[in-house]
C-alpha positions in Angstrom: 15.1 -27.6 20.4 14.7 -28.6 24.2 11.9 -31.4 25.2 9.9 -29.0 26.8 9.1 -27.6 23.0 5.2 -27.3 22.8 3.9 -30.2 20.8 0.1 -29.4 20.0 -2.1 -26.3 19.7 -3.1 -26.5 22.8 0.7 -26.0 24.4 0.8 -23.0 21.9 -2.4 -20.9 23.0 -1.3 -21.7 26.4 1.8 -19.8 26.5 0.7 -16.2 25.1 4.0 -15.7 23.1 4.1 -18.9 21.0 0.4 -18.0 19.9 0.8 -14.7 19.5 3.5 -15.7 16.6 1.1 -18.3 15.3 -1.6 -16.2 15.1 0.7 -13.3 13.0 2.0 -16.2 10.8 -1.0 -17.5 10.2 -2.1 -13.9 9.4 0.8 -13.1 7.2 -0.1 -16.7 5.2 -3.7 -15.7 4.6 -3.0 -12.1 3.5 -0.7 -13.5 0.8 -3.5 -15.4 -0.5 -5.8 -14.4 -3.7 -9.1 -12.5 -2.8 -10.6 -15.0 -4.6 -9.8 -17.7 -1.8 -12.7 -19.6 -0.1 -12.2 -22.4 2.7 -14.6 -24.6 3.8 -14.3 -25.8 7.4 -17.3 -28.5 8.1 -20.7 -26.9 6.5 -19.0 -23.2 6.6 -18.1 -21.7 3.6 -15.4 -18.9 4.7 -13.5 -16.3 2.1 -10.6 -14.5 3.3 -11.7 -12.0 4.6 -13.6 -14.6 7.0 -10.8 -16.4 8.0 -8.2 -13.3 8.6 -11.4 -12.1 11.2 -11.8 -15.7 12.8 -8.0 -15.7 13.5 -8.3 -12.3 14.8 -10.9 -13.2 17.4 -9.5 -16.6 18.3 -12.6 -18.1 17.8 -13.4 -21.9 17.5 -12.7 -21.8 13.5 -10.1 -19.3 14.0 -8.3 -22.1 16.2 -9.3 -24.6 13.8 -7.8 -22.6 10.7 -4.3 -22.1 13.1 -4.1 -25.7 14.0 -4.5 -26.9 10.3 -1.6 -24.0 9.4 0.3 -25.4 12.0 0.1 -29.4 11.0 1.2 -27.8 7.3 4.4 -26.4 8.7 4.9 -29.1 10.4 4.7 -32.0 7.6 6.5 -29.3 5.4 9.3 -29.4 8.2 9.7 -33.1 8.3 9.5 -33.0 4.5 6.3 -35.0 3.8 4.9 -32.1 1.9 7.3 -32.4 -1.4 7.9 -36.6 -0.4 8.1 -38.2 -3.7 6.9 -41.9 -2.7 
């Protein structure tokens, strides 16, 4: 990777091709979920089919929902996710 590598959401939704492949992982990582999945994000209760539609649209939880996705990858990169401390 080069310094200029995006570092936050916002570099990502800026530059249409790294969030277009955000927004089809983040896709891909929700479809492979159970039905049965419900998120809450603040006071909002969202199921599956909620969250594949906020993605979609690129609304404010749909952002939300692709910035926490892309924190995971990113600790799970670095290794922090399976850390045994």
């Amino acid at each position: 990777m080069n310094d200029q590598s995006p570092s936050g959401i916002e570099d990502i939704i800026a530059d249409p091709e790294l969030k277009e492949q955000l927004k089809k992982l983040v896709l891909e990582r929700i479809n492979v979920m159970p039905d049965t999945l419900r998120m809450a994000i603040g006071s909002v209760e969202l199921t599956k089919e909620d969250l594949i539609q906020r993605v979609r649209e690129e609304d404010e939880l749909g952002k939300q929902v692709m910035e926490m996705e892309l924190e995971f990858l990113r600790a799970l990169a670095r290794g922090a996710v399976y850390a045994n401390e």
